[in-house]
N, CA, C and O atoms as a CHARMM CRD file, in Angstrom:
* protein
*
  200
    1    1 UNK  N     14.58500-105.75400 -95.38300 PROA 1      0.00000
    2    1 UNK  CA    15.22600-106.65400 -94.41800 PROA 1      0.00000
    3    1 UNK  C     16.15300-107.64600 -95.12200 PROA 1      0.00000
    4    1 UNK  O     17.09000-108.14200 -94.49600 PROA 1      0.00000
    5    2 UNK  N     15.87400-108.02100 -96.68600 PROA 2      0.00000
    6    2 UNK  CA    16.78400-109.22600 -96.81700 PROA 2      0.00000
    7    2 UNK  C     17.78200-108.39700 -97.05000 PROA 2      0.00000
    8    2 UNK  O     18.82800-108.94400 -96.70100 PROA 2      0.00000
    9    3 UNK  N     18.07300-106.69800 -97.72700 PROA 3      0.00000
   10    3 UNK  CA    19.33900-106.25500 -98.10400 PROA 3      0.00000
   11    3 UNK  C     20.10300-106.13900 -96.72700 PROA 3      0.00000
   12    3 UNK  O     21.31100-106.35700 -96.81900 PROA 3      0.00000
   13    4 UNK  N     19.70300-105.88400 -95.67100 PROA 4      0.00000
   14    4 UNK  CA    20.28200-105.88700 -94.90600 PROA 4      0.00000
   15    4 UNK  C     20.73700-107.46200 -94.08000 PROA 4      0.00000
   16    4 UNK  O     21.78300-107.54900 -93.43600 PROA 4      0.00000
   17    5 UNK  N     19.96400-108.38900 -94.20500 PROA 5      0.00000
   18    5 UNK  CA    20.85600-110.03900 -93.66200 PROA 5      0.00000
   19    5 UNK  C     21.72700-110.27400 -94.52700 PROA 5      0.00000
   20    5 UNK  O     22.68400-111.00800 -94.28200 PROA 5      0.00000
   21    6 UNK  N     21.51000-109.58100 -95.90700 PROA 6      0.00000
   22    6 UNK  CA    22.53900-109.83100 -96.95300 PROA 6      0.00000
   23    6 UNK  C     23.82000-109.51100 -96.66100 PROA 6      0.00000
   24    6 UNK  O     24.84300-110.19500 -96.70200 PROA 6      0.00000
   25    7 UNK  N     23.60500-108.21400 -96.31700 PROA 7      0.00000
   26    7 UNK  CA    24.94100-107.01300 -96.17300 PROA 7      0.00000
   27    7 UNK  C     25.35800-107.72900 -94.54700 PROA 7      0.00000
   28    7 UNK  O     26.53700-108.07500 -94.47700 PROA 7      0.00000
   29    8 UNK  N     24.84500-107.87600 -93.77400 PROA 8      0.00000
   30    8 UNK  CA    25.51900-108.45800 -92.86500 PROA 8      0.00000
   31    8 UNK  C     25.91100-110.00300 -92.76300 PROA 8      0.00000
   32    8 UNK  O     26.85200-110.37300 -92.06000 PROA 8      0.00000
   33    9 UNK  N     25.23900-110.75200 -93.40600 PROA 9      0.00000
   34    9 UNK  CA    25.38900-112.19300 -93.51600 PROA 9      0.00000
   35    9 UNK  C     26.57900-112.59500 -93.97600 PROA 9      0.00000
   36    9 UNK  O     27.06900-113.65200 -93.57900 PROA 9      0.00000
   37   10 UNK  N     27.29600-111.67900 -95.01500 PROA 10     0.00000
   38   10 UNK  CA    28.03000-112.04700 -96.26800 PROA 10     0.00000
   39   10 UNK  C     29.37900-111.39200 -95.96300 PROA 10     0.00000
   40   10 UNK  O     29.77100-110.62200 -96.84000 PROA 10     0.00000
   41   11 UNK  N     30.18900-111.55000 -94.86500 PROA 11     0.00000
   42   11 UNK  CA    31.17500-111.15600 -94.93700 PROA 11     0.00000
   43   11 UNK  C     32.15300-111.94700 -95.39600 PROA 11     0.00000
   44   11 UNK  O     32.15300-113.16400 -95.21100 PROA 11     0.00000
   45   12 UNK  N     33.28000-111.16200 -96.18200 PROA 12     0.00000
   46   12 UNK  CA    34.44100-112.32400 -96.44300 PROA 12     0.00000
   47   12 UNK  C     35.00200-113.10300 -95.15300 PROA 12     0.00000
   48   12 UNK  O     35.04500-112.61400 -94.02400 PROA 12     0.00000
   49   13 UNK  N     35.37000-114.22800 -95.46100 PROA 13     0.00000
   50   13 UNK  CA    36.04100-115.06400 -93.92800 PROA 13     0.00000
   51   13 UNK  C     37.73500-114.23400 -93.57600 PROA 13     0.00000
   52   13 UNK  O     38.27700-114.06200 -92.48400 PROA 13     0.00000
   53   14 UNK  N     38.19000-113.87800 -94.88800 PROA 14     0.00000
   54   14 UNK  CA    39.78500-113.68100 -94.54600 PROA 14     0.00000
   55   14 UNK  C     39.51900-112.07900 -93.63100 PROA 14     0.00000
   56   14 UNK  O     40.43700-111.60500 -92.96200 PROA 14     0.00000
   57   15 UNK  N     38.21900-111.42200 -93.73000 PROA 15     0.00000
   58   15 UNK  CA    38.08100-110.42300 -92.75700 PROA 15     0.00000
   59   15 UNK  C     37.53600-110.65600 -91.24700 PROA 15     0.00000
   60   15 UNK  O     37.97700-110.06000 -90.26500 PROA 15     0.00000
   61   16 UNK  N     36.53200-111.59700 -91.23100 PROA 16     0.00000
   62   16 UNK  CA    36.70400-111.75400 -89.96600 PROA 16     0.00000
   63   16 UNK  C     37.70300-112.82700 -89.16500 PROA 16     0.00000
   64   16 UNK  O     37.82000-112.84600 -87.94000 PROA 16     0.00000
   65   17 UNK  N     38.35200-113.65600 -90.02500 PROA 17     0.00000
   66   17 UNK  CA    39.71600-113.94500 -89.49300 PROA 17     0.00000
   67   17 UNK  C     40.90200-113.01500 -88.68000 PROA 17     0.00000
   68   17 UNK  O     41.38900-113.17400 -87.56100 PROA 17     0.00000
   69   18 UNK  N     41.15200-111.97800 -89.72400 PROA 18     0.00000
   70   18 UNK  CA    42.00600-110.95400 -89.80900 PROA 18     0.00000
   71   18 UNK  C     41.57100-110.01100 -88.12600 PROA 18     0.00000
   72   18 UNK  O     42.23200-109.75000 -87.12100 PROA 18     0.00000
   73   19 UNK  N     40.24200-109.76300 -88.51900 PROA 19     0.00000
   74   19 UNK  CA    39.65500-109.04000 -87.27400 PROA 19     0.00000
   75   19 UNK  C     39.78500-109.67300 -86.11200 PROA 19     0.00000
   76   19 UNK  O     40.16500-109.06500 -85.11100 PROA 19     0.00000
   77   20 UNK  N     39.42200-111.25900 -86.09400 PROA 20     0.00000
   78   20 UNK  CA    39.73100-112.03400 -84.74100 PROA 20     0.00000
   79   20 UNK  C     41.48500-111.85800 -83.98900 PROA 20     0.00000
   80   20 UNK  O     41.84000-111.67400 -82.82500 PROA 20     0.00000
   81   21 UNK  N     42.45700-112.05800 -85.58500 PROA 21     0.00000
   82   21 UNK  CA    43.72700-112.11900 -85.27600 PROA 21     0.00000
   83   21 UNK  C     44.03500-110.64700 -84.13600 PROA 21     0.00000
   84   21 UNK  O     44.64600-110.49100 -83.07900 PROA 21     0.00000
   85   22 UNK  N     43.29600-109.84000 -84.98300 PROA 22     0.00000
   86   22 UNK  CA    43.86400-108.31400 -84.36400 PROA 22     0.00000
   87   22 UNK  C     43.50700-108.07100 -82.74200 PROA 22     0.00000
   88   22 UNK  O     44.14700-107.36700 -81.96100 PROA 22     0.00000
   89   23 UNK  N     42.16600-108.94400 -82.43100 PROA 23     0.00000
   90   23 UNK  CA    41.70800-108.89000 -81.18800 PROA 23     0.00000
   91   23 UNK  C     42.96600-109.17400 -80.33200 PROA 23     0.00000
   92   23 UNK  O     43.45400-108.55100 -79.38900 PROA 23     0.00000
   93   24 UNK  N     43.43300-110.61900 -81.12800 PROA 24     0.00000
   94   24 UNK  CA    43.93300-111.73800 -80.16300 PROA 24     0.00000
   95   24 UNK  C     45.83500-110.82100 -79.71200 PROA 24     0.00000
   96   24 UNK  O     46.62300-110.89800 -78.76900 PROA 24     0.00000
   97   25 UNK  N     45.78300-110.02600 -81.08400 PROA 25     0.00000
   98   25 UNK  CA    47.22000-109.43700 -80.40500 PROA 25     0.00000
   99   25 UNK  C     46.91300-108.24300 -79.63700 PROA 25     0.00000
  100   25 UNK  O     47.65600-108.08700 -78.66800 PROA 25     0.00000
  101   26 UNK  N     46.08400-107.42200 -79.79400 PROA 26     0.00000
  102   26 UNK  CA    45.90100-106.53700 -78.18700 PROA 26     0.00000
  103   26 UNK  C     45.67900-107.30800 -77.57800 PROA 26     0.00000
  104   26 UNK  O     46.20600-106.92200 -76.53500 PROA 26     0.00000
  105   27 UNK  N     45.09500-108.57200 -77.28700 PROA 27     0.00000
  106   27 UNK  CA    44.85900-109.12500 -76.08900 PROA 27     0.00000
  107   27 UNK  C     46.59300-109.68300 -75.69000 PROA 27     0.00000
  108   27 UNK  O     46.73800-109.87800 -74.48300 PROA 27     0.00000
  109   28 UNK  N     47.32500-109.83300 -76.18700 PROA 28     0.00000
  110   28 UNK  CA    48.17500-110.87500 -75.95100 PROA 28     0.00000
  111   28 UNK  C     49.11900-109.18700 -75.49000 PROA 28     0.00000
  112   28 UNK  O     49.81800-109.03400 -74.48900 PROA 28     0.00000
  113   29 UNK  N     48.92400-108.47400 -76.22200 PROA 29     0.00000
  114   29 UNK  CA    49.97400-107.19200 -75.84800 PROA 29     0.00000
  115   29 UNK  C     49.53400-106.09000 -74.80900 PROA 29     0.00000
  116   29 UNK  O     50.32500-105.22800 -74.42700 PROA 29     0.00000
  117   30 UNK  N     48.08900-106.17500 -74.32700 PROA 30     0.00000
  118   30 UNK  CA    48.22700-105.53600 -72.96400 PROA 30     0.00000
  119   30 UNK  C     47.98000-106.51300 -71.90700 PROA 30     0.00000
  120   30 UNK  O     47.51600-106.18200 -70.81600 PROA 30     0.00000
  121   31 UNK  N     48.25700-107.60800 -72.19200 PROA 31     0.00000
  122   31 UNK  CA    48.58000-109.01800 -71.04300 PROA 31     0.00000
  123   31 UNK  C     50.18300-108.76000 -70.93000 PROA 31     0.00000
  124   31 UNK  O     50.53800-108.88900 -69.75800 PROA 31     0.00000
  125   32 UNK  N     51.36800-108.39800 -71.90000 PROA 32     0.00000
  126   32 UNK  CA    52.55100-108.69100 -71.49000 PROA 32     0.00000
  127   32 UNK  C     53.06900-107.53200 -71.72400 PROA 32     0.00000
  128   32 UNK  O     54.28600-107.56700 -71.53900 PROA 32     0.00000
  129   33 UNK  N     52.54600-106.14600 -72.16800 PROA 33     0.00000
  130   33 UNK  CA    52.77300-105.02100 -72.06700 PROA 33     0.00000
  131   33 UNK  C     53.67300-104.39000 -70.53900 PROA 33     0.00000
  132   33 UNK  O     54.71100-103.75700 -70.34400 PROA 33     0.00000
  133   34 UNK  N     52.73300-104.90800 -69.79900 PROA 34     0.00000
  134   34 UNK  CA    53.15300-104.20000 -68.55700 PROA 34     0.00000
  135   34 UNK  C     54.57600-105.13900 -67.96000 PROA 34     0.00000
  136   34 UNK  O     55.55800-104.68100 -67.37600 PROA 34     0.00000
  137   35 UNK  N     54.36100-106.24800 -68.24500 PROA 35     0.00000
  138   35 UNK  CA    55.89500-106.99200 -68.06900 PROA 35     0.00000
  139   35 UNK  C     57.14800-107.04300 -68.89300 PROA 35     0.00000
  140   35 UNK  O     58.07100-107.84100 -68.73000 PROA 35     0.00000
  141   36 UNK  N     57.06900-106.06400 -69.82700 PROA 36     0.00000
  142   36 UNK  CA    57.91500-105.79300 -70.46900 PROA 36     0.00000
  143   36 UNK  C     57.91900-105.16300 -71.26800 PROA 36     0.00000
  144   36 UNK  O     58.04900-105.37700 -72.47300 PROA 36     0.00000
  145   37 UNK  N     57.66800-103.63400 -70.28900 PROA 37     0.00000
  146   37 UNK  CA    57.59700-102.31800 -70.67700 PROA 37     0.00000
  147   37 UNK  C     58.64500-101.71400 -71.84200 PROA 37     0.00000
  148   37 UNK  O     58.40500-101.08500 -72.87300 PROA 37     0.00000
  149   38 UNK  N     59.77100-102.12000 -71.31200 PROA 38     0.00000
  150   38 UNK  CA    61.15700-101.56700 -72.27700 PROA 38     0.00000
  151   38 UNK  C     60.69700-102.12700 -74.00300 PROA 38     0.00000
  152   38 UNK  O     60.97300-101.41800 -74.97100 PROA 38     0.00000
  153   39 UNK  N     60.15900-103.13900 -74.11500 PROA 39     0.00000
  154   39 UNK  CA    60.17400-103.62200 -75.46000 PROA 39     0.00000
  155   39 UNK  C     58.28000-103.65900 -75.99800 PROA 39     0.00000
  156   39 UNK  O     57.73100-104.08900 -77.01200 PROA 39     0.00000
  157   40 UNK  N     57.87300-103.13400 -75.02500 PROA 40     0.00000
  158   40 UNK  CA    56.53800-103.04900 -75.37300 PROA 40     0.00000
  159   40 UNK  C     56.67000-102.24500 -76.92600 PROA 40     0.00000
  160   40 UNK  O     56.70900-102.80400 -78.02200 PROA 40     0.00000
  161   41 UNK  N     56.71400-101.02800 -76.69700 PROA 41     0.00000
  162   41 UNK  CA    56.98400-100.55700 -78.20000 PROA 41     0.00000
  163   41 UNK  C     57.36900-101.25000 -79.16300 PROA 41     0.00000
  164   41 UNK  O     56.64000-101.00100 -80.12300 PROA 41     0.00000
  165   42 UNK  N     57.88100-101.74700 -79.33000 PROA 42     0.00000
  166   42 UNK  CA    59.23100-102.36900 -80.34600 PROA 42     0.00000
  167   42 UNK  C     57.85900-103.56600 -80.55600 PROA 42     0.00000
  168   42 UNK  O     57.55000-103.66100 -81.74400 PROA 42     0.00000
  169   43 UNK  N     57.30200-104.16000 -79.93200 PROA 43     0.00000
  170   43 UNK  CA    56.21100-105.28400 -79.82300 PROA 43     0.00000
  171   43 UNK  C     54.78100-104.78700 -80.63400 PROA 43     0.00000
  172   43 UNK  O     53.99000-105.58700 -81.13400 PROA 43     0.00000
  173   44 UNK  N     54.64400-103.51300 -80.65200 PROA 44     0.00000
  174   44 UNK  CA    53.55600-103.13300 -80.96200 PROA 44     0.00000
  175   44 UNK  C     54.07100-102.72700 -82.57000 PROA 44     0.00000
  176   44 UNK  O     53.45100-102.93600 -83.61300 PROA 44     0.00000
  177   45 UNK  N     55.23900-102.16400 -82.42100 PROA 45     0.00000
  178   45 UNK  CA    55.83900-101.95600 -83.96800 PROA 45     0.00000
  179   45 UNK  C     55.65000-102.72100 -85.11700 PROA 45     0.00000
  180   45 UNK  O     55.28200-102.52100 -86.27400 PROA 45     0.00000
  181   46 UNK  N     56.17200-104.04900 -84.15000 PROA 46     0.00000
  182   46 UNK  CA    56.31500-105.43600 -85.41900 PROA 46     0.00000
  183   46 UNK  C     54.75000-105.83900 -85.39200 PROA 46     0.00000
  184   46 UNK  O     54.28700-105.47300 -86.47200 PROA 46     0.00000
  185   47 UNK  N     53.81100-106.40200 -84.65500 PROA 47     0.00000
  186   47 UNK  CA    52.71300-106.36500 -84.81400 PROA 47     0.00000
  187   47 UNK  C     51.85100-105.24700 -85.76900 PROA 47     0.00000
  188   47 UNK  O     50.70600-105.55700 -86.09700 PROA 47     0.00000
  189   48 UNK  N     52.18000-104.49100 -86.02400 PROA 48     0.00000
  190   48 UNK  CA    51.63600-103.55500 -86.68400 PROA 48     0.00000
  191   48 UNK  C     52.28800-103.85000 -88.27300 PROA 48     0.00000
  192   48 UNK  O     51.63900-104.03900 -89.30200 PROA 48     0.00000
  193   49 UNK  N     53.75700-103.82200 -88.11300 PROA 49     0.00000
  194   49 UNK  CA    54.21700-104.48800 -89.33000 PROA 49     0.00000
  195   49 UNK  C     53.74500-105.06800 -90.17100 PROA 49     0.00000
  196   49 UNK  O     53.41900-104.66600 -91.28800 PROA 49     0.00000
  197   50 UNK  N     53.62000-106.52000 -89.52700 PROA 50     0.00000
  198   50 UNK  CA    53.26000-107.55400 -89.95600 PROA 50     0.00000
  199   50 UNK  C     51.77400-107.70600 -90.38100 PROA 50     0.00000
  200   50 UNK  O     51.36800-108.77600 -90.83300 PROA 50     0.00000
C-alpha cells in the first residue's frame, strides 16, 4: 500500500498543471466550436501547436 500512495501521491505539479490546461482548452473549444465552425480547425491546430 505505501508503493502505491507513493506512486500516486507524487506526481510532478508541471503535469497536473499541463493536464488541467488541456481540460480547460477542450472545454473552451467545444463551447465555441460550434460558433465558429469555419475556424474551428485552424483553433484546434494552434492549440495543439502550442
Amino acid at each position: 500500500m505505501r508503493l502505491v500512495i507513493v506512486v500516486v501521491g507524487s506526481p510532478p505539479n508541471f503535469l497536473v498543471v499541463h493536464f488541467l490546461r488541456v481540460l480547460l482548452i477542450l472545454k473552451l473549444l467545444f463551447v465555441f466550436a460550434p460558433l465558429l465552425k469555419p475556424m474551428s480547425w485552424g483553433l484546434i491546430s494552434m492549440f495543439l501547436l502550442i
